[in-house]
MIVOKOL-295431 format. One record per residue (C-alpha): x, y, z; residue number from 1; residue in one letter. Coordinates in pm, 1 decimal. Example, Ala and Ser with C-alpha at 12.3 -4.5 7.8 and 13.67 -1.06 7.14 Angstrom:
BEGIN
        u        v        w   n res
   1230.0   -450.0    780.0   1   A
   1367.0   -106.0    714.0   2   S
# end
This chain:
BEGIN
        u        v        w   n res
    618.4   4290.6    714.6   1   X
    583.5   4149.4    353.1   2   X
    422.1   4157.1     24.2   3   X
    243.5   3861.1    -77.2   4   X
    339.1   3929.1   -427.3   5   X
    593.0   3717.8   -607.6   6   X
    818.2   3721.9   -902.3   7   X
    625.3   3408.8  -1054.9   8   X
    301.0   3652.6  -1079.1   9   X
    477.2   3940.7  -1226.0  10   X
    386.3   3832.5  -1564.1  11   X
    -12.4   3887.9  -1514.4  12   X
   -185.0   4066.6  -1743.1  13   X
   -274.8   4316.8  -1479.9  14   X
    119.3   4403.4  -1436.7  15   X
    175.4   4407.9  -1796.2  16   X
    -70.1   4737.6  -1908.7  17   X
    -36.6   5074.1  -1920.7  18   X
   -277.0   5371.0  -1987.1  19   X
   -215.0   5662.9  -2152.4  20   X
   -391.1   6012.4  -2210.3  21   X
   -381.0   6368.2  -2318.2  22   X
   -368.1   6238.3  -2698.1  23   X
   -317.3   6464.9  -2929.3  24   X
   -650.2   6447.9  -3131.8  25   X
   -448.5   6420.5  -3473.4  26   X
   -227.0   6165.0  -3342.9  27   X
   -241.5   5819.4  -3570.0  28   X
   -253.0   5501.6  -3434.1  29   X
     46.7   5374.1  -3572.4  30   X
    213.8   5671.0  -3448.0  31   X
    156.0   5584.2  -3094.8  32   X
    220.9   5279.3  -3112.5  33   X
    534.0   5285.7  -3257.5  34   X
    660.4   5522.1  -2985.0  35   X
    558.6   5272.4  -2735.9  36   X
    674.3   4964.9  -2912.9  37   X
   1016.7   5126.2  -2856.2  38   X
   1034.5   5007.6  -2505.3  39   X
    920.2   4621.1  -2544.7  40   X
    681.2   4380.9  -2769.4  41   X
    281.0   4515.7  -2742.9  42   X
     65.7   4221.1  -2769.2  43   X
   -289.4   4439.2  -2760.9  44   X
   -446.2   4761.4  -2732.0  45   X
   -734.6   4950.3  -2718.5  46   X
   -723.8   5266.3  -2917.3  47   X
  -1164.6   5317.5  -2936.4  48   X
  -1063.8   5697.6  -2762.5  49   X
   -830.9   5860.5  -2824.6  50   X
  -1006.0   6198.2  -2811.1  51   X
  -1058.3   6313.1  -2429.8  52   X
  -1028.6   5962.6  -2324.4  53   X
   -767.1   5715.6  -2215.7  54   X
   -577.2   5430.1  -2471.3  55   X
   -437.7   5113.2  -2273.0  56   X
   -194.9   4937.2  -2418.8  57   X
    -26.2   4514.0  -2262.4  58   X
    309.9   4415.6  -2304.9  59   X
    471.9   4116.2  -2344.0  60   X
    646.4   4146.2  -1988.0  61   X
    627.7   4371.0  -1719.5  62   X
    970.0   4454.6  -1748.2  63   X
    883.5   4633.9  -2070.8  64   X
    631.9   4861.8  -1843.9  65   X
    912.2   4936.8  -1577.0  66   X
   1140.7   5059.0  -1905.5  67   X
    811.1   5317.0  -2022.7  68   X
    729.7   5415.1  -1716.3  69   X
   1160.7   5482.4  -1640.9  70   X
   1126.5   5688.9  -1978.2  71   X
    912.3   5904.4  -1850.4  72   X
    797.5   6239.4  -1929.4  73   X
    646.5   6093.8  -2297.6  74   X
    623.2   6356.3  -2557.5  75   X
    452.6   6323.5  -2898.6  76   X
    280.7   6525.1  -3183.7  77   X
    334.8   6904.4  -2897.3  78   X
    144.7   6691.4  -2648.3  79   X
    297.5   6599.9  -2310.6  80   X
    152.7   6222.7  -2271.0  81   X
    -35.7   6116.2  -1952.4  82   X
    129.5   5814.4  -1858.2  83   X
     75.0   5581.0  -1608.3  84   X
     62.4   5176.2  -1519.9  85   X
   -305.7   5042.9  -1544.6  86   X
   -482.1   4913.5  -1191.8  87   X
   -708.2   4646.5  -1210.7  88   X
  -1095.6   4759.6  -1170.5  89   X
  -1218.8   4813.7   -869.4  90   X
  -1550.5   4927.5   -759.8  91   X
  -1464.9   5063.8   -443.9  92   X
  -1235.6   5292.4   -615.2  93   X
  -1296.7   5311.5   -954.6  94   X
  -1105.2   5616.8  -1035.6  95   X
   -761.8   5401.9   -927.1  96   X
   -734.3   5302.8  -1292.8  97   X
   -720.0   5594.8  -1486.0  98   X
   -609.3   5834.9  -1195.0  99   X
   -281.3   5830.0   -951.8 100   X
   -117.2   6068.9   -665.2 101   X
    175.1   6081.0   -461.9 102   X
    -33.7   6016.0   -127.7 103   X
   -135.0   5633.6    -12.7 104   X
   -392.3   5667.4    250.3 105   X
   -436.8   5339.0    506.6 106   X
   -757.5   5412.3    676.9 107   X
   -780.6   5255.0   1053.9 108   X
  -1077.3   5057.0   1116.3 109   X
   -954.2   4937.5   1461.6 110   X
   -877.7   5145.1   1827.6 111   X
   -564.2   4888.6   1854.3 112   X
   -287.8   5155.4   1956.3 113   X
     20.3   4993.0   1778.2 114   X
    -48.0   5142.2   1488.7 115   X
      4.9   5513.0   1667.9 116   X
    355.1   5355.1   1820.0 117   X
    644.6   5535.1   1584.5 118   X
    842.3   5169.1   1620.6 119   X
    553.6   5072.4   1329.3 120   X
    539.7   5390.1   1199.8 121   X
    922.1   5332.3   1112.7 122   X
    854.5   4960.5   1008.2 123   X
    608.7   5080.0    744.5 124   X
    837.3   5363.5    632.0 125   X
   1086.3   5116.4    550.7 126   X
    869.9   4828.1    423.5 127   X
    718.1   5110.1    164.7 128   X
   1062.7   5247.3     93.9 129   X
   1130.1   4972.9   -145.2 130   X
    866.6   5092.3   -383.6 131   X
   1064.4   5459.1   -428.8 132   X
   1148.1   5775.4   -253.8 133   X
    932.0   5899.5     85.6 134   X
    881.0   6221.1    190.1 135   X
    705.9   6124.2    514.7 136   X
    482.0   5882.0    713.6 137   X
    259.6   5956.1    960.4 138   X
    -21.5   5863.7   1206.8 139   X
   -338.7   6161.4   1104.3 140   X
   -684.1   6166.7   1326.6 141   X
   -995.5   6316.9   1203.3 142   X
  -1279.8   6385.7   1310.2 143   X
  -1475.6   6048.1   1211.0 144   X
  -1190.7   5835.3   1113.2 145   X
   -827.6   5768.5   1207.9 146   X
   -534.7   5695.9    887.1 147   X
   -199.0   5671.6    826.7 148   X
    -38.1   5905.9    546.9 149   X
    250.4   5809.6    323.5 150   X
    393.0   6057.6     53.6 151   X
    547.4   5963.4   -211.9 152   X
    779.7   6146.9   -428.7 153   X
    672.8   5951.0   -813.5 154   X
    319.7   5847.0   -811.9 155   X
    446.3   5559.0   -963.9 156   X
    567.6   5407.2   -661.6 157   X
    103.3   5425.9   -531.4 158   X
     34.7   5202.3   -880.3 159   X
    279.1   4976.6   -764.4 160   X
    144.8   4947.7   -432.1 161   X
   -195.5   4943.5   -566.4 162   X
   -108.7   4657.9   -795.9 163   X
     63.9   4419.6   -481.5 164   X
   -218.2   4447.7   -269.1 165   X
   -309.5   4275.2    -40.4 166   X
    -30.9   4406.5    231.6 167   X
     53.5   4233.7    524.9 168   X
    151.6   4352.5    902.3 169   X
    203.0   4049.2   1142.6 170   X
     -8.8   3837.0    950.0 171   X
   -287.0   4043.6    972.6 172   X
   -357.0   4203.9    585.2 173   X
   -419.5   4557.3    573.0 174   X
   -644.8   4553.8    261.4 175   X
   -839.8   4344.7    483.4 176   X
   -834.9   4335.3    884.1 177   X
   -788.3   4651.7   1072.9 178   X
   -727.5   4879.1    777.2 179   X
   -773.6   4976.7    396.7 180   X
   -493.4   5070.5    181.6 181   X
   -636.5   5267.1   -108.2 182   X
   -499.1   5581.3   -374.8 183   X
   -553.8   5940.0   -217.9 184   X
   -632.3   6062.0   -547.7 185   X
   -447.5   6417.7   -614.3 186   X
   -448.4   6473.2   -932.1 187   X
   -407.9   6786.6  -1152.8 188   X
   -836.6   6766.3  -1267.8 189   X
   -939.0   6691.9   -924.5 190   X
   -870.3   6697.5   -512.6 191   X
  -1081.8   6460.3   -315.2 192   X
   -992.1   6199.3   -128.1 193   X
  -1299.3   5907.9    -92.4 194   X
  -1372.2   5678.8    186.6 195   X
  -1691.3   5489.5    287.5 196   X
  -1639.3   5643.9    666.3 197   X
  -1653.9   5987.1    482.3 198   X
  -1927.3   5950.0    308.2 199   X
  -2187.0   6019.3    585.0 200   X
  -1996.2   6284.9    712.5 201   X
  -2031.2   6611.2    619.1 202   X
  -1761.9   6930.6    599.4 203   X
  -1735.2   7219.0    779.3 204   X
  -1746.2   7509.9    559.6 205   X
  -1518.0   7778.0    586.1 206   X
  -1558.5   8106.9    702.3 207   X
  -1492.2   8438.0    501.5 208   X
  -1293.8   8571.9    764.1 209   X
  -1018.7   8283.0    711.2 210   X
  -1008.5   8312.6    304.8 211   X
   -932.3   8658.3    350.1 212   X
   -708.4   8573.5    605.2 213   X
   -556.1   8350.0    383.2 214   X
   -572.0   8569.7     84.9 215   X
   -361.3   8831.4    301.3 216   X
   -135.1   8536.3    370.6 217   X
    -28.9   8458.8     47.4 218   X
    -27.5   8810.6    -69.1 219   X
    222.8   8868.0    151.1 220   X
    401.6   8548.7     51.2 221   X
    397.8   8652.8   -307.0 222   X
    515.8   9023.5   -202.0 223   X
    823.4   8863.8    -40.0 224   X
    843.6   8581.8   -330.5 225   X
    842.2   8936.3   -598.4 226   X
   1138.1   9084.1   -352.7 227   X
   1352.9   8778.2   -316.2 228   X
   1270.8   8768.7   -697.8 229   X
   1381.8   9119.7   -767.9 230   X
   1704.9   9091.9   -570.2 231   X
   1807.9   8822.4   -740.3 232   X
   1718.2   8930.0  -1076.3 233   X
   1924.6   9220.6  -1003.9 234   X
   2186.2   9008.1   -848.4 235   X
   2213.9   8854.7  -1193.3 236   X
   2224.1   9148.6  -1389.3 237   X
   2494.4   9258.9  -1199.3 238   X
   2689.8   8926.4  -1241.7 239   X
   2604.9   8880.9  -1600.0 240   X
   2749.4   9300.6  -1664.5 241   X
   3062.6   9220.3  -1485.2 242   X
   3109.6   8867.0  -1716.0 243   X
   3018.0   9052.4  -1976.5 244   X
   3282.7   9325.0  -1939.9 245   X
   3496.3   9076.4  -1853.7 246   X
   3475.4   8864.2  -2196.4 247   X
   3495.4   9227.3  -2350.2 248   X
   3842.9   9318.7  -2204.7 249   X
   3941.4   8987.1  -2256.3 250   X
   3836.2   8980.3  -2643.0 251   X
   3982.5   9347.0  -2661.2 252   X
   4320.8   9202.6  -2541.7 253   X
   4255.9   8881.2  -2765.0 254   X
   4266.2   9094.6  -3043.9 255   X
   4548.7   9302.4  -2956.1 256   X
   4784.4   8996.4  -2914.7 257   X
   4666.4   8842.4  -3255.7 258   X
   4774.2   9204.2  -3418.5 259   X
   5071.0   9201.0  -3257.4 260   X
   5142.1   8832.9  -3331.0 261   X
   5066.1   8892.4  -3735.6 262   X
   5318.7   9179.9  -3694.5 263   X
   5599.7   8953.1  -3541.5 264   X
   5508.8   8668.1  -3850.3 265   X
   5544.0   8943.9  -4080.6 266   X
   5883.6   9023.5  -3944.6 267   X
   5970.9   8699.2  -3957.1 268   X
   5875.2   8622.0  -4303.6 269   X
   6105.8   8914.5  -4374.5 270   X
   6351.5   8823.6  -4211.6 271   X
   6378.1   8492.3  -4353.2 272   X
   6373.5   8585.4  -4688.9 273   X
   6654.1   8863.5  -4663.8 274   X
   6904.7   8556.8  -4484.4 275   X
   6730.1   8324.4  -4739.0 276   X
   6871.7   8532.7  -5008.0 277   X
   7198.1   8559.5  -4811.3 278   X
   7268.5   8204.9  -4790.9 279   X
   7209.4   8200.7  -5155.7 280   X
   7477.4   8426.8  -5251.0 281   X
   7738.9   8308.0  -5008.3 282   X
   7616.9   7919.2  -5191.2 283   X
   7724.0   8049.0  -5497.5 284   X
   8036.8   8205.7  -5326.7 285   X
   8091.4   7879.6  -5155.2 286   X
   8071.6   7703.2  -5506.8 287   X
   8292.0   7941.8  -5729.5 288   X
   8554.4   7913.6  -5394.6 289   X
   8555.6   7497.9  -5429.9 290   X
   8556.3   7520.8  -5842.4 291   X
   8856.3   7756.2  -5798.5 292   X
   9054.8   7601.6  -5584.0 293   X
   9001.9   7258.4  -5841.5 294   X
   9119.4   7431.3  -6071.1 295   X
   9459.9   7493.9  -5867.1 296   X
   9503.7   7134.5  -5704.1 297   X
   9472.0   7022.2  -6075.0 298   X
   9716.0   7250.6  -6246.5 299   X
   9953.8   7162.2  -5919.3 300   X
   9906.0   6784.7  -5957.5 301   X
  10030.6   6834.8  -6308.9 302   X
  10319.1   7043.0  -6212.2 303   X
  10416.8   6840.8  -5981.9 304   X
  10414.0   6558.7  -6229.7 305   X
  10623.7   6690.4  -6491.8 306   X
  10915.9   6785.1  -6204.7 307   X
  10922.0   6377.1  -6132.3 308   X
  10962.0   6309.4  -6421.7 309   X
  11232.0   6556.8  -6491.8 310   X
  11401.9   6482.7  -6149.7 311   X
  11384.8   6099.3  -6197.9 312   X
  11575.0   6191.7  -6569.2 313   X
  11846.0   6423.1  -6435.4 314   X
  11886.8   6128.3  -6188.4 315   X
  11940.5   5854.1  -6453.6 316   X
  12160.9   6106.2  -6643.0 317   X
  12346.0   6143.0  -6339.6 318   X
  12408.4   5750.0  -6258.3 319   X
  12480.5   5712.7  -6609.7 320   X
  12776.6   5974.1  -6583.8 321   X
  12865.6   5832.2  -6248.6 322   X
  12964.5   5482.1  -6384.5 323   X
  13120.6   5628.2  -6683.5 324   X
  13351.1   5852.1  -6462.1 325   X
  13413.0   5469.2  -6248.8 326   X
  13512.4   5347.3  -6543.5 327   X
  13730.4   5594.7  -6691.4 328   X
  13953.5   5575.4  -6343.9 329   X
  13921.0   5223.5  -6295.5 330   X
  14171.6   5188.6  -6689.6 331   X
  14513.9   5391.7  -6526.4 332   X
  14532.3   5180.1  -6251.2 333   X
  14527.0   4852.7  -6452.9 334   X
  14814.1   5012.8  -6693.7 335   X
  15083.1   5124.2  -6423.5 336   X
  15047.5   4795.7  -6199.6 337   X
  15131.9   4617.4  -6575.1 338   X
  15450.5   4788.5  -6623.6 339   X
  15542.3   4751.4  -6261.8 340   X
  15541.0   4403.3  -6279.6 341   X
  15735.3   4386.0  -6618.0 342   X
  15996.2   4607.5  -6416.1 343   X
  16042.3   4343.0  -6131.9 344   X
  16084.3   4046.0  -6407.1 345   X
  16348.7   4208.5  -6579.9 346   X
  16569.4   4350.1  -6252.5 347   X
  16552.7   3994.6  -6155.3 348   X
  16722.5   3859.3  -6455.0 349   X
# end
């Protein structure tokens, strides 16, 4: 299974537009535009209706209508914009270009039984996967007609099916052959699905036993809805009280420890300021001690000074009286060995 579309044809016109609606009625041209002209180049648009109708506005590249379409929800001047890519006109289906759904319908034109075989029920699951999220795919029989239903999560992901028609299933095309993919139109104005093998065919209408039957039904679902509703409002309540307390206690005790901390800083100023005056005094103490005890090495130093120089005089003084006291002994001596010697001459004689 493959899509005849390639990247070469990407650049058509018809992949390159976008329409938009649910203007805002004082909305200015130039306004719109230049919230759209924030996603890629516009090389035209058509701006005749704003008012209840639809503006369409080409890009440069398709690219540039991938990035709007990503940047969806629009919003501008309080209105929520009605977005969507632009399908080529069709007469079959004329609503495709203004209107989208999440549903693509492929009607069965043939009894051929593969296409009620879940093997191709899977393949098309997965060949459509590639064009965004599914919620399911499945085989559906009517009354008058036979389809297959895909859902879609983004309605997106239908335009761009729309636009890469025709779609192929062992070379047999399903716009074409055996089947007819086309939009099951679901929008938020309107409900109806259209097909050429409905048109003939007429509905059954529905009884007033099953709306009120229905009616009871979703009473009661809205009954259970209000009590599921209610428990878990009060659920909340409860939770939210109990935070709430919580944060109290916790701001209670918050406050507390910044009182208490403010206390200890006062202390602590205090504190330092009685030791700072402390070490102030014993500074000055320290600094009268060191001038005092100057004082006393210097008048020391001097003393001890003045004693050199009185020893080193007593001990000059004393050499001096040393050597004259050598001297004074040293003169005897020399006068008895003279005699002595005269003595000896004369005895000899």
């Amino acid at each position: 299974m493959s899509s005849v579309s390639l990247d070469q044809f990407r650049q058509d016109i018809k992949f390159r537009e976008i329409c938009i609606g649910n203007i805002n009625k004082h909305t200015e041209p130039h306004r719109l535009l230049a919230h759209f002209e924030q996603f890629g180049k516009i090389v035209h648009y058509n701006y005749t209706s704003p008012t209840g109708g639809y503006v369409f506005i080409t890009y440069e590249k398709s690219s540039m209508v991938d990035n709007c379409i990503s940047a969806r929800p629009h919003y501008l001047d309080n209105r929520h914009l009605y977005v969507k890519r632009a399908l080529p006109i069709d007469d079959d289906h004329p609503r495709e270009r203004y209107e989208t759904s999440r549903d693509l319908m492929i009607v069965i034109h043939s009894d051929d039984e593969v296409y009620k075989q879940p093997e191709f029920l899977l393949e098309l699951r997965e060949y459509f996967s590639s064009y965004g999220r599914l919620y399911a795919c499945k085989y559906c029989h009517e009354e008058n007609f036979d389809y297959i239903l895909v859902e879609f999560s983004d309605k997106d992901s239908i335009d761009k099916i729309i636009l890469d028609k025709p779609h192929r299933y062992n070379d047999l095309e399903l716009d074409q052959a055996s089947s007819t993919i086309k939009d099951a139109i679901d929008d938020d104005n309107c409900h109806s699905i259209k097909s050429s093998k409905l048109n003939s065919s007429k509905k059954e209408p529905i009884k007033e036993v099953d709306l009120q039957n229905e009616v009871y039904r979703l009473q009661n679902v809205l009954k259970n809805m209000n009590e599921e509703f209610d428990i878990k409002r009060k659920k909340l309540e409860e939770d939210c009280c109990q935070e709430l307390k919580q944060l109290n206690e916790n701001t209670t005790n918050t406050q507390q420890l910044q009182q208490d901390l403010a206390q200890e800083h006062a202390q602590l100023l205090l504190k330092y300021e009685s030791l700072k005056q402390e070490n102030d005094i014993l500074n000055e103490q320290y600094l009268s001690v060191e001038l005092e005890n100057f004082e006393i090495t210097s008048y020391y130093e001097q003393i001890l000074v003045e004693e050199k120089a009185k020893t080193a005089q007593l001990e000059a003084e004393y050499t001096k009286k040393l050597q004259e006291s050598d001297t004074n002994h040293s003169l005897p001596c020399s006068s008895s060995s003279s005699s002595s010697t005269q003595s000896n001459r004369f005895n000899a004689n």
